[in-house]
Structure formats: C-alpha cells, structure tokens
KOLDOGU-730953 format. One record per residue (C-alpha): residue in three letters; x, y negated, z negated. Coordinates in steps of 0.05 Angstrom, whole numbers. Layout:
# residues N
> resn	px	py	pz
> ALA	X	Y	Z
...
This chain:
# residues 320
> resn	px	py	pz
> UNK	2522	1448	-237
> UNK	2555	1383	-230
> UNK	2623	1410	-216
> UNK	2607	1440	-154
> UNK	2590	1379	-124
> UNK	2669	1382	-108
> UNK	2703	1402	-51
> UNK	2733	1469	-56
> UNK	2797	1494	-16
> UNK	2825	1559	-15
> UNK	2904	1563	-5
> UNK	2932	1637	0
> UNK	3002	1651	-31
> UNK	2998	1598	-74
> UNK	3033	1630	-126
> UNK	3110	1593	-110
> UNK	3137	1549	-53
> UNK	3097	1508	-4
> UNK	3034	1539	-25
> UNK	3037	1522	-92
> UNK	3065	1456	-80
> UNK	3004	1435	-31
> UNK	2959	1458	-99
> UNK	2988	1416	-133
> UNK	2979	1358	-90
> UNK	2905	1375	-76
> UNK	2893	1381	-151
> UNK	2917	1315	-166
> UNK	2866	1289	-113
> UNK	2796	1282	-161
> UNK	2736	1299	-97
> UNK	2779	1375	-97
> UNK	2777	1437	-142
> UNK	2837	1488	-114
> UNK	2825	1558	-110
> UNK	2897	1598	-113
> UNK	2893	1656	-80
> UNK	2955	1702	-101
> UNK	2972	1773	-107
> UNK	3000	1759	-178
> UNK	2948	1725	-221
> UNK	3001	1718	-290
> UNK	3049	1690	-246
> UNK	2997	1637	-213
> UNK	2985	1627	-271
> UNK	3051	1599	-302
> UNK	3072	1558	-244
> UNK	3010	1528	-243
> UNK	3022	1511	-314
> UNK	3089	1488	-308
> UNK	3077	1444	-255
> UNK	3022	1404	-306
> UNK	2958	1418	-258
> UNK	2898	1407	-294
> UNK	2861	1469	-324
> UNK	2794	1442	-289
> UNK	2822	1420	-224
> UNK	2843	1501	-198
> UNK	2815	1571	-208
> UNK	2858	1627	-195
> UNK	2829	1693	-160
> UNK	2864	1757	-132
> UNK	2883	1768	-65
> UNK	2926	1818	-31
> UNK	2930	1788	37
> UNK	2957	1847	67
> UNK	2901	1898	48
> UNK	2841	1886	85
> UNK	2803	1915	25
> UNK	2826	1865	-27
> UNK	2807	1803	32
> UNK	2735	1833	31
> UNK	2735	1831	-44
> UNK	2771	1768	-47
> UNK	2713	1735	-4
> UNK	2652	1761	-42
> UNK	2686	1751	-111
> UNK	2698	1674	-89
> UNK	2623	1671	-62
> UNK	2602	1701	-126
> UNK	2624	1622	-161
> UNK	2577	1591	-135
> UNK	2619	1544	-106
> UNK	2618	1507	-33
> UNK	2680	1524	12
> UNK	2701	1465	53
> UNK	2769	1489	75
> UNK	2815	1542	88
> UNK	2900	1544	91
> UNK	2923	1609	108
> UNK	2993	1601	71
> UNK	3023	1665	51
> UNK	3077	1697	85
> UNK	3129	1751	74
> UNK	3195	1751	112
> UNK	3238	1805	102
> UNK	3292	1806	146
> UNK	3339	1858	123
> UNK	3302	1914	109
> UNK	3317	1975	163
> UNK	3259	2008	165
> UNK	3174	1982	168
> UNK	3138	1981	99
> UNK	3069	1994	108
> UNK	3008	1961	82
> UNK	2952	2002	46
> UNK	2914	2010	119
> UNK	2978	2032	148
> UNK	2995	1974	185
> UNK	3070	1952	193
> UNK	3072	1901	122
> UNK	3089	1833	159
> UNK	3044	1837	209
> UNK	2996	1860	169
> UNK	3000	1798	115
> UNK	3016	1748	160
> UNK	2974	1759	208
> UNK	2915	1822	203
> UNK	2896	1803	137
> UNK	2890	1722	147
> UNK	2847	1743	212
> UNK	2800	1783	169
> UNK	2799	1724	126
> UNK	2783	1673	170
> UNK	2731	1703	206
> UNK	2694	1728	138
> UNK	2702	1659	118
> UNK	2668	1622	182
> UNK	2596	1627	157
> UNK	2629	1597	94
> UNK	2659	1529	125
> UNK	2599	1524	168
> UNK	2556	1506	98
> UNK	2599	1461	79
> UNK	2568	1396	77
> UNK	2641	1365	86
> UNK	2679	1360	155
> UNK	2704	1432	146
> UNK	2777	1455	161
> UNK	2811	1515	179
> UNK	2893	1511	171
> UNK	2938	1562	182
> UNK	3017	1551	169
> UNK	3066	1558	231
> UNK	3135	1551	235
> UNK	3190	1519	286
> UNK	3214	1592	293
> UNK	3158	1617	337
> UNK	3181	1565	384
> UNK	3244	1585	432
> UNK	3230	1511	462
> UNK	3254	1484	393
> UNK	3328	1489	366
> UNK	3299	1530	303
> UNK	3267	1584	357
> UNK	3323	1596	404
> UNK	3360	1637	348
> UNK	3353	1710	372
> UNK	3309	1758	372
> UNK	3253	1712	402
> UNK	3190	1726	393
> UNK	3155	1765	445
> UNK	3083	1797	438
> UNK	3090	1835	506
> UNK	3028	1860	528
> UNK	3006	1877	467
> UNK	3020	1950	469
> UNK	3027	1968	395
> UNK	2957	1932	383
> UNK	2932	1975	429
> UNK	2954	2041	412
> UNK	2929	2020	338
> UNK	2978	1992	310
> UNK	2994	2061	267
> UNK	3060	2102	248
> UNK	3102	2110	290
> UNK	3086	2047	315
> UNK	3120	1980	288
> UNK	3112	1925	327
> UNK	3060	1885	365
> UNK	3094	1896	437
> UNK	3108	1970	422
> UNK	3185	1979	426
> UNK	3233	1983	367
> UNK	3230	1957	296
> UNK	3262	1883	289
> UNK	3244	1866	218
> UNK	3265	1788	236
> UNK	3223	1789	307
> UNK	3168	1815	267
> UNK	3160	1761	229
> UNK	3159	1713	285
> UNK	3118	1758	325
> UNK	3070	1744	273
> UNK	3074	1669	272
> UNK	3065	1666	346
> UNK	2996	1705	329
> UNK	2981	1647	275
> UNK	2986	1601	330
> UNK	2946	1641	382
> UNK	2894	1653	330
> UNK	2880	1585	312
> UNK	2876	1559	390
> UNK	2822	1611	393
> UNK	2785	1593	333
> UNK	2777	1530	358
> UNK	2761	1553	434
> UNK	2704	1603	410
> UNK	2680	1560	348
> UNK	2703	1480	341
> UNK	2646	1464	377
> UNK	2583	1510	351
> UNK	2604	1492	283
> UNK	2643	1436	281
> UNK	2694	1464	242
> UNK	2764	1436	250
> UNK	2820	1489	270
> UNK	2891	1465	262
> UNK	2964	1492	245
> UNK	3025	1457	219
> UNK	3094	1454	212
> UNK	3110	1414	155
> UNK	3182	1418	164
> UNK	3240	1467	139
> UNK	3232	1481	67
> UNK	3299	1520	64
> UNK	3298	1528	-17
> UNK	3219	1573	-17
> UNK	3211	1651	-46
> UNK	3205	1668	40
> UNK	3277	1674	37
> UNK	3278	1708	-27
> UNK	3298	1783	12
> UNK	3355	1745	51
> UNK	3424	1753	22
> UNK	3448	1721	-29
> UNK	3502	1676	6
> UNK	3451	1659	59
> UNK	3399	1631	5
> UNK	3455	1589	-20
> UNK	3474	1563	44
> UNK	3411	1561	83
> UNK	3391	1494	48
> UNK	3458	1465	43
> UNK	3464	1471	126
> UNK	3393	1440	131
> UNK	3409	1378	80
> UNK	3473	1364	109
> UNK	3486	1381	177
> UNK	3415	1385	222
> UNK	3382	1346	161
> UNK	3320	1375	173
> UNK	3316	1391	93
> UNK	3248	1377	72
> UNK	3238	1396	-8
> UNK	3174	1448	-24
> UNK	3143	1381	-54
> UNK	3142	1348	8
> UNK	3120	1403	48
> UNK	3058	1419	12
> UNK	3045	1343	-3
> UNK	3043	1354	79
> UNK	2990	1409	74
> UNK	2945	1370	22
> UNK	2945	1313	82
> UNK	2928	1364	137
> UNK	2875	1387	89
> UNK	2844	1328	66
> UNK	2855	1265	106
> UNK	2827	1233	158
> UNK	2883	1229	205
> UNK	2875	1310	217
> UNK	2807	1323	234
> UNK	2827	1338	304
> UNK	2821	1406	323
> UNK	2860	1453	358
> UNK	2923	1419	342
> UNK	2983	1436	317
> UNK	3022	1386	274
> UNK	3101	1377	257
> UNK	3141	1322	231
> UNK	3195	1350	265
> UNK	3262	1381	246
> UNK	3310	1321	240
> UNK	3259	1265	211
> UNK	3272	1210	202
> UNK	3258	1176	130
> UNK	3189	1159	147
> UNK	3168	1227	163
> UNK	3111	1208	213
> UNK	3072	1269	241
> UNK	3058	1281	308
> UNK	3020	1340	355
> UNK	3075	1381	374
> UNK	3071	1427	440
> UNK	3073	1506	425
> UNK	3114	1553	460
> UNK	3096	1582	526
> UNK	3072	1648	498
> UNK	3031	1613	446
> UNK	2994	1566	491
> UNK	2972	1630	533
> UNK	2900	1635	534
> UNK	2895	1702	560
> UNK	2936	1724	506
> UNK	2902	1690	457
> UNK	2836	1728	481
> UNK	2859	1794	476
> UNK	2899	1790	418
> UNK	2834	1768	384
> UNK	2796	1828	411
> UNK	2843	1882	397
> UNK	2857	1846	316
> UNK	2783	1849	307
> UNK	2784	1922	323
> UNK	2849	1926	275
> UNK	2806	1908	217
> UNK	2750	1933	229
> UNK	2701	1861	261
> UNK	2699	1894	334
C-alpha cells in the first residue's frame, strides 16, 4: 500500500491543452500521483504518452463532466482506488461559439452550462467529504478566465456576461429554456455566463466551508493560452489568428506549457494556500510572470448572487 502514501489530484479535461499540460507538470513532481479525468480515455491516453509522463505517476478514469450521472460514477469509481484525494482542479471546458442553436446534455440542460458549470458543482460538492480526509492542506481549484471580467480588456468584448436574476435556473433550467438569465440563446455569453458561475461558486465554497474544513478554495487565470482545443469550434481563420494577435500585438501569449506549469503551482505550492482567492498573472506579463490576487468583476463578487445561484444549482442536480 505504499503508493498511496502519495498525494492524489484530480484534474478534469485533462485530455489536451492546459489540463493536460498542468498533468504533466504535477507528474513530474515525485509526493503526486495525477488522476486524468477525461471523456475520452484512448485519447488521454496517447497524449499522456506523447508527452513522456511516467506510467506510475497518472491513472486515467472516465468522466463526462456534463452528465451528472457519469460525475456520480466518476466519484465512487475513484473512491473505489483506495487512494487519498488531496486536491481538486475543475479544468474542463467547452466553448462553442458558433453553433446557432443549444445542444443539450443527457439531463437536458443547455451543454455549456451544463459542463462548465452543473456538472463541476456536482463534483465539487461530492468531493468535499473527500478533501476533508486528506491528511494534506487540501485544495479546491477551479479554472476562470479574463473573459468573465468586463473590468478587464479581455471582458469588455460583447456580449458580457450577465446572470440576471437567475431566471432560467429557476424555471429549471429545461427546453425551451437556454440560458441562466432566461432570455435568448447567445452561444458565446453562455460560455461566460458559465465562468462567472465558476467564480461565484468558488467564493461560496470558501464562505460555507474554508473554515469547518480547512479546505483551500481558489480560482485562476493563468493567462491567455490562445493555441488550446477551447477554440477548436471557432473558425478556422480565427484559430490561426487568435494566437498570432496575442503573441504580437497585446502579448499576452502564454504557451499551454506555461499555463498548466501555472496550475501545478496553484495546486501544489505554498504560495497558494490562501483561500478564496482568485489568481492571474495578468494579460500583458511581463517576462517574470509574477502572480498576483486579481479583483473579480462586480457580478462575480456578489454575495447574494453567489447564495442563490448555489441553492437553485444544488436543486439542478439533484443536492437540494
């Protein structure tokens, strides 16, 4: 039973991009065994493979983040190694920007929403007992992005977010509805509605829980990784462009490396174990690449908010 004397982290969508990048980096660190969480388990496979990570130092288990089903398997097949969970990154995403009308996930929920957002709440909350074993300094991360943020120059690109008063929640979040606030389907403001929510979900982690279990709740922005499979539904031209505009005109490039050599840190180091915060290195950083606490937007620093989206996503997947 030696090897579970190791720290275990489980990173969702860790199949490409920042995700997989960030198991890399926590692989290569010996006190850590990776668990890749991934809707494709062939193709975890591989690019863990490629990427030379040690056959020991990850385990790869199936998880469909946007069916609440799979998360409830996902959680008692992971319990069922044996193995001590001492932190938690909430990575996958989807962005799909140019679709015209909602996909749905398997509980009927509009899909981005549903994977960004419903099925990472399910998660984290199944997981709490979890991290609260752990005989490490537990974490709980969950990705954000400069886009949720109309204070930044990356957010003021239209549509903003906006969760409204939650009116889609509310009605259930069911055909014909598509979007948190209840009014028309924006595939792009969907995505950032559902960011926003990250953010709001984490400050209330770490209202109802940081202290009762001394878990530490944080997001991150670890910078704009304009090359990652999020942009693979984007056209073509824009994909090609995207990172050129970042590199050489706001230079706020960061490579996937980089990025989830950023999330191994957040993870693991000593620096982070802060809670409630929400970390950035910024969008134009300098070569040194310090981190700092960035502020979140208005909506996402709303408390009230943050309260009832809670309530009415635990009644989405079935906690209330």
């Amino acid at each position: 039973m030696e090897q579970h004397r190791q720290l275990t982290v489980v990173i969702t969508g860790a199949s490409s991009g920042v995700g997989l990048q960030a198991a890399k980096a926590l692989s290569q660190r010996k006190e850590w065994h990776v668990v890749m969480a991934c809707r494709d388990l062939e193709k975890t496979k591989n690019a863990a493979q490629s990427l030379g990570m040690a056959p020991d130092s990850y385990s790869i288990i199936h998880l469909d983040v946007a069916s609440l089903d799979s998360v409830r398997e996902f959680v008692q097949k992971f319990r069922a190694t044996g193995r001590s969970l001492d932190a938690l990154v909430c990575n996958a995403a989807i962005y799909m920007p140019l679709i015209k009308e909602p996909l749905r996930s398997p509980e009927g929920f509009e899909l981005t929403v549903a994977t960004n957002h419903l099925g990472h709440f399910l998660l984290c909350n199944l997981f709490l007992e979890d991290l609260k074993k752990s005989s490490a300094k537990p974490r709980l991360i969950i990705l954000g992005t400069v886009t949720h943020n109309p204070k930044e120059l990356g957010g003021k690109i239209p549509p903003r977010p906006d969760l409204g008063e939650l009116k889609g929640f509310a009605e259930g979040f069911q055909a014909p509805i598509t979007m948190i606030d209840g009014k028309k389907f924006e595939p792009v403001k969907a995505y950032k509605d559902s960011k926003v929510c990250n953010v709001l979900t984490m400050r209330e982690l770490h209202r109802r829980y940081h202290e009762s279990t001394g878990i530490t709740f944080s997001s991150l922005y670890p910078g704009c990784v304009a090359t990652t499979a999020l942009f693979r539904n984007h056209y073509p031209l824009f994909q090609k462009l995207f990172p050129l505009f970042q590199k050489y005109i706001t230079g706020g490039f960061v490579s996937e490396e980089l990025a989830g050599e950023r999330v191994a840190e957040v993870v693991a180091d000593p620096a982070y174990s802060e809670s409630g915060m929400y970390w950035s290195w910024g969008n134009r950083q300098k070569k040194e690449g310090k981190s700092f606490v960035q502020e979140v937007s208005s909506e996402a620093s709303d408390d009230d908010k943050a309260e009832r989206l809670w309530e009415l996503s635990a009644k989405l997947v079935g906690l209330a």
